[in-house]
N, C-alpha and C positions, 0 to 999 in steps of 0.2 A: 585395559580391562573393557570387555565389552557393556554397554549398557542394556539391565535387563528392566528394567521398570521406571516410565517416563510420567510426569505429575504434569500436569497442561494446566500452564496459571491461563487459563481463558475460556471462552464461551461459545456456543453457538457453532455456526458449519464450520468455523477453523479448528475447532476443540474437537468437534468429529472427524474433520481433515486427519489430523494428527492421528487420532487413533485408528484410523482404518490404515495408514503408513503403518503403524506399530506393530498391526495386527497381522500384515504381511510379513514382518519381522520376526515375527515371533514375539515381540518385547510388551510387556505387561504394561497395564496403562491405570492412571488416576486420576478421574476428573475432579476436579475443585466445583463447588457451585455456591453463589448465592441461594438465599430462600425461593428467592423468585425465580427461580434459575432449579427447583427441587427437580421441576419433573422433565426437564431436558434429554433431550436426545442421546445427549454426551452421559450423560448421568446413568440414561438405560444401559448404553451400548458399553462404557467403560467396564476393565475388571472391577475397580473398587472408586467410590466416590467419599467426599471429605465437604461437609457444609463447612465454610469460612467466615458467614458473616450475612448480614441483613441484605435487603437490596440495594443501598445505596452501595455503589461502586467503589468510592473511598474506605466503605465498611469489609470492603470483599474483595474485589479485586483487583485493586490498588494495595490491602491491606497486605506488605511484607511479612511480618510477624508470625501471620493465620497461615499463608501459603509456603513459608519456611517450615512450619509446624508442622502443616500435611504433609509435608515431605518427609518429614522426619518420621512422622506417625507410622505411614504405610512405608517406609523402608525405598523409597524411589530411589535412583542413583542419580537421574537427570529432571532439568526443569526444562520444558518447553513454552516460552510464552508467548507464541503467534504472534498476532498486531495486535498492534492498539494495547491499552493498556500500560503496562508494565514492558514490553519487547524492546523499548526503545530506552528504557532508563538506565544509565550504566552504574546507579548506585546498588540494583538489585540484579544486575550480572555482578557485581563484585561481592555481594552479600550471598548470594548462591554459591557460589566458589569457595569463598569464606569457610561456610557452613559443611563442606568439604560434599557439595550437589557439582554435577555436571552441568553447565549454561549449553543450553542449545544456541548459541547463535555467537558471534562476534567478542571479542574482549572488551574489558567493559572501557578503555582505554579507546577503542574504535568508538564506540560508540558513545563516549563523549566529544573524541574529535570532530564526528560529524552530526551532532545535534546540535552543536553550537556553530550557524550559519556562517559568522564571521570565519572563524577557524577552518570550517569545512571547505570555504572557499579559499583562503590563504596556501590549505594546504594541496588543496585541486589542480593549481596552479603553475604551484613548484614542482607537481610532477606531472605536467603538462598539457592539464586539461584545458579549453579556453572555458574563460569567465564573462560575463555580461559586464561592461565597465560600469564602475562605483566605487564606493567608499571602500579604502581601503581597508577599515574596521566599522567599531560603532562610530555611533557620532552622539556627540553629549551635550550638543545643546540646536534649539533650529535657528539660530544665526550660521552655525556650522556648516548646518545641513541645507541651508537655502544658498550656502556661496557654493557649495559642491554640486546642486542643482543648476543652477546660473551656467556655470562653466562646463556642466555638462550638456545643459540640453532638456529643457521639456519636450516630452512628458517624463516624470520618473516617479519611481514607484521605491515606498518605503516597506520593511520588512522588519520586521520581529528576528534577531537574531537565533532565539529559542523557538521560533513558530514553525508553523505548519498549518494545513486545512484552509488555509486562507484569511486566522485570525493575523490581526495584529500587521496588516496589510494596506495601505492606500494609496490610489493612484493619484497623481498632484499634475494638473495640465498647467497651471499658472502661479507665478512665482506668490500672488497677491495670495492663493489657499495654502500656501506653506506651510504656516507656521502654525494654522489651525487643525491641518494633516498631521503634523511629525508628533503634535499633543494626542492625538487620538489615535494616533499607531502605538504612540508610547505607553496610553492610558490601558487597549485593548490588547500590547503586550504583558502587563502586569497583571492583569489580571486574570490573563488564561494561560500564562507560564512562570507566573510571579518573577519576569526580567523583563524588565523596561526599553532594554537597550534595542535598538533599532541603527539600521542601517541602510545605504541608497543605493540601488541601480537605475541603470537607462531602463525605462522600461517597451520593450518591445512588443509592435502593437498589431503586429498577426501573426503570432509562432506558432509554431504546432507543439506538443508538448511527447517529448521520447522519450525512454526510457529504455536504460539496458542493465537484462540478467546479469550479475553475475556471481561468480562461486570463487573460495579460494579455500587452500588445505595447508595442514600444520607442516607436509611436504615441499612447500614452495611454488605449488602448481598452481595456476589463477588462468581462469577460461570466461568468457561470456557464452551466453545462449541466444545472441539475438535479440529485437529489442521486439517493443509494445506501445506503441500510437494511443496516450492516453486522451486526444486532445478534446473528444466531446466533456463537456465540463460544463456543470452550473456552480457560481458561485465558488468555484477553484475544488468543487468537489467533482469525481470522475465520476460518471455514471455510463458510459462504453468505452472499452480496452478492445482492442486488434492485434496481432501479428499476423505479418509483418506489417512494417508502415507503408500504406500504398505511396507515400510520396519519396523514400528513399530508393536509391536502387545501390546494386551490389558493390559497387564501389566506393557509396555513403557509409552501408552498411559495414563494411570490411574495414575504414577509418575509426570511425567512431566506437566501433567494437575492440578495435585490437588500441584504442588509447584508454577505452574505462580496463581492460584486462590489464594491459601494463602500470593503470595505476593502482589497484590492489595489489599488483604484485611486489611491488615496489614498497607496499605499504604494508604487507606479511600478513593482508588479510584473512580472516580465518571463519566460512562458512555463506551464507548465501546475503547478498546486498543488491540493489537497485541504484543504478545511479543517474538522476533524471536532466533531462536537457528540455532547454526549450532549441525549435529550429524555427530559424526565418533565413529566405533569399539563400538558402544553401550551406549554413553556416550552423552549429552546434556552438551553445551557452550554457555549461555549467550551471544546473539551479540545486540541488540537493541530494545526499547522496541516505537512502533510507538501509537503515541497518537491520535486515530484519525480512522475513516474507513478505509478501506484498497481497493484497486482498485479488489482485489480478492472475497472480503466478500459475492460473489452469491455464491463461493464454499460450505461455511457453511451454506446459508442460503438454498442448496439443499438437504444436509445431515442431516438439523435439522428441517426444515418448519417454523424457523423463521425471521420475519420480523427485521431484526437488526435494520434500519433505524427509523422504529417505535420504537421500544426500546429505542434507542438514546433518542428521541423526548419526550417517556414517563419518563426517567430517568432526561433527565431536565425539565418536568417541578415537578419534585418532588417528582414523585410517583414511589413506588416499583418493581423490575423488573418485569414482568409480566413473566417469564420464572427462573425457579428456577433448581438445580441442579437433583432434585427428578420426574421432571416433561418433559425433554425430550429425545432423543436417537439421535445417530447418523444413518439415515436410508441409507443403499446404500453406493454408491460411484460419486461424482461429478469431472468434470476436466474444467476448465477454460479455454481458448485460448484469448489472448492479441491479437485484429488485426490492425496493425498499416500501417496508409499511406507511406509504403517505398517499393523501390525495395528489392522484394525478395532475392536477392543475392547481389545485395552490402549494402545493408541497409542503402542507400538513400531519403532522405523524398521524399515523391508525392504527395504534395499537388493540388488542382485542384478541377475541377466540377465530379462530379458524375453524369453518363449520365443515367443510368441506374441499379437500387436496389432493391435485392429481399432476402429479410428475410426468415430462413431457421424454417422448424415447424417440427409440431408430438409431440409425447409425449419426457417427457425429456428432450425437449429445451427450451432455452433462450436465447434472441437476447438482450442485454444490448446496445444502442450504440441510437445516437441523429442524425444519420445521414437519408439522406433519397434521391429519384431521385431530381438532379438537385443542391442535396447545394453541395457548396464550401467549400472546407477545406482551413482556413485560413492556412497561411505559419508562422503567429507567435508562436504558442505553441505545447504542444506533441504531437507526432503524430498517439499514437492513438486514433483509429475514431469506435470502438467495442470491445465488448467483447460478445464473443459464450462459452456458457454453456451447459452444458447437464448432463443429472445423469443419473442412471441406477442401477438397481438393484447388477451389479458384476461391478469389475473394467472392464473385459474385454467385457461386454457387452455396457459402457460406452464407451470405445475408440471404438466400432464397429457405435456406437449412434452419435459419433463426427465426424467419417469420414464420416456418410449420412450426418449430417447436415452441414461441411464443400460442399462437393458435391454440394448440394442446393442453399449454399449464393451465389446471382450475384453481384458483385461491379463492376461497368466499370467506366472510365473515370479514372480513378489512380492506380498506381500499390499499391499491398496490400500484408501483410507477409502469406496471407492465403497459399498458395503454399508451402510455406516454414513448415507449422502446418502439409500440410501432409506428407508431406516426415518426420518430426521428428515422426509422428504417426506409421509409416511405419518397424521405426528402433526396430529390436530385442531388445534391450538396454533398447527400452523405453514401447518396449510391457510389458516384464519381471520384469518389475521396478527397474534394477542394472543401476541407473544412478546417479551422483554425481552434483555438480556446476561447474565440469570443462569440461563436457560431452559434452555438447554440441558447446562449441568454437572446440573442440579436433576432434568430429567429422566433423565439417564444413571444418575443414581443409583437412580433407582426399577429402571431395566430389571431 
């Protein structure tokens, strides 16, 4: 059955993402909004909207119940829920299902396997991926975890087996801060994913961080798209995406591609996933595989000319990927810039009105972002309020394409990281492509 009207549990430029896919489709759209969330973008631009709940996020859109409701209310077939949020929880892909809703994304069976870190990498492994060495599981106590350290090797770094964003995370250089680490990994696990449990790798101490597309369908077909060079990073958060990676070339790329494709396929995945590596000295390590669009994904969809979002949508509702391994290329080079409501220099939120907004053009750009003159960026959730793309036929013809189109964007009324995108444009480091995930905390410190 085709899908004629999709309900978007989310918010902001991914919430408009979706419906502008829909709208080429033909297929009827519903946005959900919090109060504070009335007079959004998504709200204007949707066929029909559905208030869920107060602004607190737990209240709305987190809230199950209210966003099963609007489904049912306005008659949707499918649920679409971006990132963040809910996209990643497999208790409400099996409660959409349930409720006899279409899940846009993965079974909810996938996406427990690979939220839970341990598991995810247990099961990475057995079909072939390589892993960063470490504990084989959790580890339940830090005498445990200090003999597994010992034998491995300082430095290593402890993980939140439920984590992500970089909570629930520390890095331990000597055996004597162990046991004060594994308490405070275990502590900053529970209480931002209510599971304690933690677990060890080596930690590796200049990777670059990769990531690769890919797509799988209820036919058996499973392809990647090429990867995306997250490695500019504050604080384990991305703030610049690239493809391709300047430091891979075609025979990295051809490995590592056709081992995350074989392991979907292998693994009957079903719709669009990310599966992230770190690289050091020539070598790929398994770190996480996200089940779910990725806040990055206009990178690929510059290098390839495809509609991922659409894909998604056609993969549930049954039919065959429309993009097959044979049928497209990576064209150019795209880079992503993350622009977030905070001071430039202390990394401060700023939320507020927007007095004045001007989207930046030409060939090669794209302005992803739900904001516009005069709304207000609520103070409850992330803060960022865009994303600037652009492609270009050479990498350095792109970064030359990013500094016009930063130049161009006007955002008044809040301060924004755009300042901060040019000076990291600026840096030799990052012209060249020798930059790592610790590059950029390392340099902020010298400024």
């Amino acid at each position: 059955m085709p899908i004629k009207k999709i309900l978007i549990a989310n918010r902001g430029e991914i919430a408009l993402r979706v419906i502008r896919a829909c709208r080429e489709m033909g297929i009827q759209t519903v946005a959900v909004h919090s109060t504070a969330d009335a007079n959004s973008m998504a709200v204007r631009l949707a066929d029909e909207s559905v208030c869920i709940g107060p602004p607190s996020a737990r209240e709305s859109y987190l809230n199950i119940p209210s966003i099963l409701s609007a489904a049912a209310l306005t008659g949707a077939d499918a649920i679409h829920p971006g990132y963040g949020f809910l996209s990643e929880n497999a208790q409400f892909a099996r409660m959409v299902e349930e409720h006899g809703f279409t899940f846009i994304g993965p079974t909810p069976e996938h996406i427990e396997m690979m939220g839970d870190k341990v598991t995810a990498k247990q099961t990475v492994k057995k079909l072939g991926l390589p892993v960063i060495p470490g504990s084989e599981g959790g580890v339940s106590s830090a005498e445990e975890g200090l003999k597994i350290a010992v034998e491995m090797g300082f430095p290593v770094l402890i993980k939140a087996a439920s984590g992500g964003g970089g909570k629930g995370m520390q890095v331990v250089e000597r055996a004597e801060d162990f046991k004060e680490r594994y308490q405070r990994a275990r502590a900053e696990a529970k209480s931002n994913f209510g599971d304690d449990t933690v677990y060890i790798e080596k930690f590796l101490k200049n990777p670059r961080h990769i990531e690769i597309q890919v797509f799988g369908d209820t036919q058996g077909n499973a392809i990647h798209l090429g990867e995306r060079d997250c490695s500019i990073q504050r604080r384990h958060q991305k703030l610049i995406e690239e493809g391709p990676s300047p430091v891979l070339d075609d025979e990295k790329r051809y490995e590592i591609g056709k081992l995350a494709a074989d392991m979907i396929r292998k693994l009957g995945y079903r719709g669009a996933g990310t599966i992230e590596f770190l690289y050091e000295d020539g070598k790929f390590y398994f770190m996480e595989m996200n089940t779910r669009i990725q806040v990055e994904h206009p990178v690929t969809e510059m290098i390839t000319g495809i509609d991922l979002i659409a894909e998604q949508i056609r993969v549930a509702s049954g039919l065959e990927l429309m993009v097959q391994k044979d049928n497209f290329r990576l064209r150019g080079h795209a880079i992503e810039i993350r622009i977030n409501a905070e001071d430039p220099d202390t990394f401060m939120p700023s939320p507020g009105t927007i007095t004045k907004f001007h989207a930046p053009g030409g060939l090669g750009v794209r302005f992803d972002s739900a904001i516009y003159g005069g709304y207000t960026i609520p103070p409850h959730y992330d803060s960022m309020i865009g994303k600037l793309i652009v492609h270009g036929r050479t990498r350095d013809e792109c970064i030359r394409r990013l500094q016009r189109a930063i130049r161009e964007t006007v955002i008044m009324g809040v301060k924004t990281t755009l300042p901060l995108h040019s000076w990291i444009l600026e840096q030799e480091e990052f012209r060249s492509g020798d930059y790592t995930i610790h590059w950029l905390e390392k340099k902020l410190k010298e400024r």
